[in-house]
C-alpha positions as CSV (number, residue, x, y, z in Angstrom):
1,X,11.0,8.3,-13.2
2,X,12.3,4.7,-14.1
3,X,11.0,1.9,-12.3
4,X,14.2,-0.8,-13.6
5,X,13.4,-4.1,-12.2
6,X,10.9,-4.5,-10.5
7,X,8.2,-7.2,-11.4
8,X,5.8,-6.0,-13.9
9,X,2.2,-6.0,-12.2
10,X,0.0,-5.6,-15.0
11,X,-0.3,-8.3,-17.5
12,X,-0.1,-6.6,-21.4
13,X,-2.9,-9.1,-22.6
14,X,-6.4,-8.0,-23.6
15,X,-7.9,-10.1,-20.8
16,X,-6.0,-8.3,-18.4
17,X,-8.0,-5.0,-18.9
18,X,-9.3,-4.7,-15.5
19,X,-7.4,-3.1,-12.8
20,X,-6.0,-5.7,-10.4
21,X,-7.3,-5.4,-7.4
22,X,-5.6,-6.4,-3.7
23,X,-7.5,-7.3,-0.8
24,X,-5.8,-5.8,2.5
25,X,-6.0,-8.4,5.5
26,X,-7.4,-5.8,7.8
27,X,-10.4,-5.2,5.8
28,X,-11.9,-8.8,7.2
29,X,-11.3,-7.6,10.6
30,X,-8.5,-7.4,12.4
31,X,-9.7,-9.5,15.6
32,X,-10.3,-12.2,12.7
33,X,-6.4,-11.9,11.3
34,X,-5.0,-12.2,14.8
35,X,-7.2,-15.2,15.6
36,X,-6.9,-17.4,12.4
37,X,-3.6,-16.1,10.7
38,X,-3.3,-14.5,7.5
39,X,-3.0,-17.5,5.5
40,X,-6.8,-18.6,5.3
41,X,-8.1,-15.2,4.5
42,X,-5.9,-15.1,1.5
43,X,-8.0,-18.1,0.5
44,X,-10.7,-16.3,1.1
45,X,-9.3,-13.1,-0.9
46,X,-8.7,-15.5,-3.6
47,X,-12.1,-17.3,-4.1
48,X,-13.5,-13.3,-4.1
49,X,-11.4,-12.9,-7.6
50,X,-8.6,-10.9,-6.2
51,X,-5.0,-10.5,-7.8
52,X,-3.5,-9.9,-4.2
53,X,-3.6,-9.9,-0.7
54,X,-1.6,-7.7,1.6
55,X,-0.3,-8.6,4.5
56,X,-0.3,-6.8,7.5
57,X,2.7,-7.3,9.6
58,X,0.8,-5.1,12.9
59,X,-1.5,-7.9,12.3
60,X,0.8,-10.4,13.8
61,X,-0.4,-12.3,16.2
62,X,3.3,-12.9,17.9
63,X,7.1,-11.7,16.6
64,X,7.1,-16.0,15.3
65,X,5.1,-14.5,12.3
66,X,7.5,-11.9,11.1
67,X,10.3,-14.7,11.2
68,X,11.7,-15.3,7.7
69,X,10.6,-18.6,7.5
70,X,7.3,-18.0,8.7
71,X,7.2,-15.6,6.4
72,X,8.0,-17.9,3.7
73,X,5.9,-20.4,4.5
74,X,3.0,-17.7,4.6
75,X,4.0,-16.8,1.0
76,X,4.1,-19.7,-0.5
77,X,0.2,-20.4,0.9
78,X,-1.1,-16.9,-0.6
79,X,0.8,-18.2,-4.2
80,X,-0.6,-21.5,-3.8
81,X,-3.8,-19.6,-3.5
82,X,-3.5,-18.2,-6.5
83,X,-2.6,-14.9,-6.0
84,X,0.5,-12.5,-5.1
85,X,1.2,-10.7,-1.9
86,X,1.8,-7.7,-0.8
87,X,3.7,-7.0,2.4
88,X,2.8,-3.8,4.5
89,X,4.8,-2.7,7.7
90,X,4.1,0.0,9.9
91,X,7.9,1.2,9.5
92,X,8.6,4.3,8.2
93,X,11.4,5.2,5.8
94,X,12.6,8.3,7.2
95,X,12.5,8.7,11.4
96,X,11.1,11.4,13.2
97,X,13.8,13.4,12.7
98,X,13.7,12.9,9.0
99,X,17.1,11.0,8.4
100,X,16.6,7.9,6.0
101,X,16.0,4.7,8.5
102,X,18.2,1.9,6.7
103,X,18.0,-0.7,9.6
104,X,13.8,-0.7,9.5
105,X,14.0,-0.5,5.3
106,X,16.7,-3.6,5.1
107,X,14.9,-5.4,7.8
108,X,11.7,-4.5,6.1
109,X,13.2,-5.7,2.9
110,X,14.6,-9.5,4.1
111,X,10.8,-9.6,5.1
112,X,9.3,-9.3,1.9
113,X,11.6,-11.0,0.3
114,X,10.8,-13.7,2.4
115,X,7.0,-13.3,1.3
116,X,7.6,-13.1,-1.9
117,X,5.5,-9.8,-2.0
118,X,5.1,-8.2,-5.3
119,X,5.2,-4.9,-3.1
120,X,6.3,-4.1,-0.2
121,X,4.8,-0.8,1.7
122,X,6.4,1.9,4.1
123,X,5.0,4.7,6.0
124,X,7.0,7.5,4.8
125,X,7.5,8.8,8.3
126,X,9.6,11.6,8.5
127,X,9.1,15.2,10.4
128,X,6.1,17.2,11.0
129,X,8.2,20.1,10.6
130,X,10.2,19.5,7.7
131,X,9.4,16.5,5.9
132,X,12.1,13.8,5.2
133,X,16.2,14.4,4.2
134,X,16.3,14.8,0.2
135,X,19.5,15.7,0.2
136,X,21.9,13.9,-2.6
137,X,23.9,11.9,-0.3
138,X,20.4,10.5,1.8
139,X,19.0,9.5,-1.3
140,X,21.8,7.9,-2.6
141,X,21.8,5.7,0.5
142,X,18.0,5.1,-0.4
143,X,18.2,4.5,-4.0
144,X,21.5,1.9,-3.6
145,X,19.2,0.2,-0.5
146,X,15.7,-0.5,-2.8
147,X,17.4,-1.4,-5.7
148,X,17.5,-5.0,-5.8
149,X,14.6,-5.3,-4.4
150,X,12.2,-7.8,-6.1
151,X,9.3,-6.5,-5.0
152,X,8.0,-3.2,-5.8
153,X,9.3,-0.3,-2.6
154,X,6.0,1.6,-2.2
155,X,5.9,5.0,0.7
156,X,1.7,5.4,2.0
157,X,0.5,8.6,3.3
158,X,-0.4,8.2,6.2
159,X,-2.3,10.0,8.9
160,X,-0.5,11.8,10.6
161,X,1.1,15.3,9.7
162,X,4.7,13.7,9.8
163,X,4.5,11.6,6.4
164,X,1.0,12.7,5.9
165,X,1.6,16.1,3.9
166,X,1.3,16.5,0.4
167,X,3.9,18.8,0.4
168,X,6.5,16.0,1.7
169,X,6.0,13.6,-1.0
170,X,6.2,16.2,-3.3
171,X,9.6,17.5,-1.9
172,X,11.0,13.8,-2.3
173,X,9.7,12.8,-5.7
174,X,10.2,16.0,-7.3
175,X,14.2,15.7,-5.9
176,X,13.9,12.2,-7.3
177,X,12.7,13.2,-10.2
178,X,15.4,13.1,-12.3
179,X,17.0,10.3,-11.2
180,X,16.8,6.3,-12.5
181,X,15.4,4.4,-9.0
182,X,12.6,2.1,-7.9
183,X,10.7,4.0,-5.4
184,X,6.6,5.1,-6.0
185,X,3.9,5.9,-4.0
186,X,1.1,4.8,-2.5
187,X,-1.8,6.9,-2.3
188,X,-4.3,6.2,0.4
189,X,-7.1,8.1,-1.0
190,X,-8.7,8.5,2.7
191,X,-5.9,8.9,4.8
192,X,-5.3,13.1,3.5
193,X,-8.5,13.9,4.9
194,X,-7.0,12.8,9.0
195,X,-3.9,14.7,7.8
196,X,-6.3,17.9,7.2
197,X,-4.9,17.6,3.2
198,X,-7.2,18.1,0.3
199,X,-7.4,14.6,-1.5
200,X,-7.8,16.0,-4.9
201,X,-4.9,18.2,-4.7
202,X,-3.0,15.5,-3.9
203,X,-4.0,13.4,-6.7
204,X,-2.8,16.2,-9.4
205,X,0.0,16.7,-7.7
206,X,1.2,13.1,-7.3
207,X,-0.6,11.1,-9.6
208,X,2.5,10.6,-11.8
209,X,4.4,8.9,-8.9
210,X,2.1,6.3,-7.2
211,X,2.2,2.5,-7.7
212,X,-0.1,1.6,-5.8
213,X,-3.9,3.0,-4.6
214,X,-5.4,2.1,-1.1
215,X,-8.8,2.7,-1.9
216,X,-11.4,3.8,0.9
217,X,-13.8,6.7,1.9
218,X,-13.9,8.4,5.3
219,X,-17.0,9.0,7.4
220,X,-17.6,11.1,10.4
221,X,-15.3,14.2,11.9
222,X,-12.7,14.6,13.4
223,X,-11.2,11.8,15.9
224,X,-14.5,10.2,15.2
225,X,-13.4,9.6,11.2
226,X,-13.5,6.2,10.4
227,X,-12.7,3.9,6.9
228,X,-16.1,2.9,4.8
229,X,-16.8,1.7,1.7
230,X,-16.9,4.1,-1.2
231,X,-20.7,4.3,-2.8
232,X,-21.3,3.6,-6.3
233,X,-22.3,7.0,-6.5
234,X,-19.5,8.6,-4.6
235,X,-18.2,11.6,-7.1
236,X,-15.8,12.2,-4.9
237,X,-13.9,8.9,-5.0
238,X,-14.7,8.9,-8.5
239,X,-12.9,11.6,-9.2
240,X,-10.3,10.8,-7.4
241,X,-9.7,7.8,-9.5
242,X,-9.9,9.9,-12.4
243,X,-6.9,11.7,-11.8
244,X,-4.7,8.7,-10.5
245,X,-3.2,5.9,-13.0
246,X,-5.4,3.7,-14.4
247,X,-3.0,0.4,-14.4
248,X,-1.9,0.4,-10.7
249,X,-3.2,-1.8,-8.4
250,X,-6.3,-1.3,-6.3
251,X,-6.4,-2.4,-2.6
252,X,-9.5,-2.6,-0.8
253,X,-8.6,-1.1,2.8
254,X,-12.8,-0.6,4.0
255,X,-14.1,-2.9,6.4
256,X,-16.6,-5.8,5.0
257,X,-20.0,-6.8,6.3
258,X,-18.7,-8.8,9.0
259,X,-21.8,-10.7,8.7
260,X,-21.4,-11.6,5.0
261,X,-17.4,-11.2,4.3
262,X,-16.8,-13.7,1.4
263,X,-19.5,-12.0,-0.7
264,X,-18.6,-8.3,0.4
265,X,-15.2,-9.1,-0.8
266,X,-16.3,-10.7,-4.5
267,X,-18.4,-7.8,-4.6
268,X,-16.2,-5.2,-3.9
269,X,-13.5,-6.5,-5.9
270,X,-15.7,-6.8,-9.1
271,X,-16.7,-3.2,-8.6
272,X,-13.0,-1.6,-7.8
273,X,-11.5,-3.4,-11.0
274,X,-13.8,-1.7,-13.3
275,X,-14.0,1.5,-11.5
């Protein structure tokens, strides 16, 4: 799998070692995005020692937002900042028949563009039933539509069966395979478990095709699951670290102490780029 021009996300330099590490807007509550923007808690993501911040456009808190020159305006506060962003959208790449979605990806696109987001996220969508359309002309159409695409085209697992299975993303990126495009993954290392898929199968299986890791643990059962913060001690998340690349970066998708959230975030950052 090529990734041709996309921007290159790790810096080669021996002070680079860590793993960069993104912090995603929701994870400082989403009542406090909606009230104050995301433009202030990039600042904040910033002062914590974060690489990125990723912004949520369900986190808008009018259509004004997603305009491209409020989006550009937005973007060139989080790289004043200091850091790079990341644009995530709820749309998904495929529909819910399965057929590739090219108005929502070159909408979603102009968007990130306008951010100047290192990488811009999908939900892969797609049917419950049978996955997305691999078929040579569909991904023709999809590999002609991300390819000049500055930013880096990432598909999340989500939570749902459709564009939640294991099995899908290994259906498209194994058709892919031999291909030269720009598309990877990114794996949401909680979101199998709501999509009744074994996290660490996933990993082995699709560790060779993600870009990008939203890290998070899931508590409770059931409809009652929701996002925490992986313990230091968690072998679980640790190993599912282990199997996925090393020099891709980390966002931080667990809610912080809302009571202490500037400190949460350095802390949690300096522990996910060393992980």
């Amino acid at each position: 799998m090529k990734h041709g021009n996309s921007e290159n996300l790790i810096k080669n330099d021996p002070a680079h070692a860590t793993v960069p590490v993104v912090i995603v807007a929701s994870a400082f509550g989403p009542e406090m995005i909606r009230r104050d923007g995301h433009a202030i808690w990039a600042e904040v993501a910033a002062k914590a020692g974060a690489a990125g911040f990723e912004v949520r456009r369900e986190l808008f808190s009018d259509e004004t937002q997603s305009q491209l020159a409020s989006l550009y305006e937005l973007g060139q506060r989080i790289r004043a900042a200091g850091i790079w962003p990341v644009y995530s959208t709820p749309a998904t790449l495929f529909d819910d028949t399965g057929a590739l979605d090219e108005n929502a990806m070159e909408q979603t696109l102009n968007e990130a563009a306008a951010l100047d987001a290192r990488i811009v996220k999908f939900q892969l969508g797609g049917s419950e039933s049978t996955g997305t359309a691999t078929d040579s002309a569909t991904l023709d159409r999809l590999i002609a539509g991300i390819r000049h695409s500055k930013a880096r085209v990432v598909v999340e697992n989500g939570q749902l069966k459709a564009g939640g299975t294991i099995d899908a993303f290994s259906a498209l990126f194994d058709t892919l395979e031999n291909r030269s495009h720009t598309l990877s993954m990114t794996f949401d290392t909680g979101n199998w478990q709501w999509a009744q898929q074994d996290p660490l199968e996933a990993a082995r299986r699709l560790a060779k095709y993600v870009g990008y890791v939203h890290c998070k643990a899931v508590q409770g059962e059931g409809a009652r699951r929701f996002a925490a913060a992986p313990a230091t001690n968690d072998a679980h998340f640790a190993a599912l670290l282990a199997y996925l690349p090393a020099d891709v970066p980390r966002g931080i998708e667990f809610p912080f102490d809302q009571d202490n959230l500037a400190a949460d975030a350095a802390r949690y950052v300096k522990q996910l780029a060393s992980a």
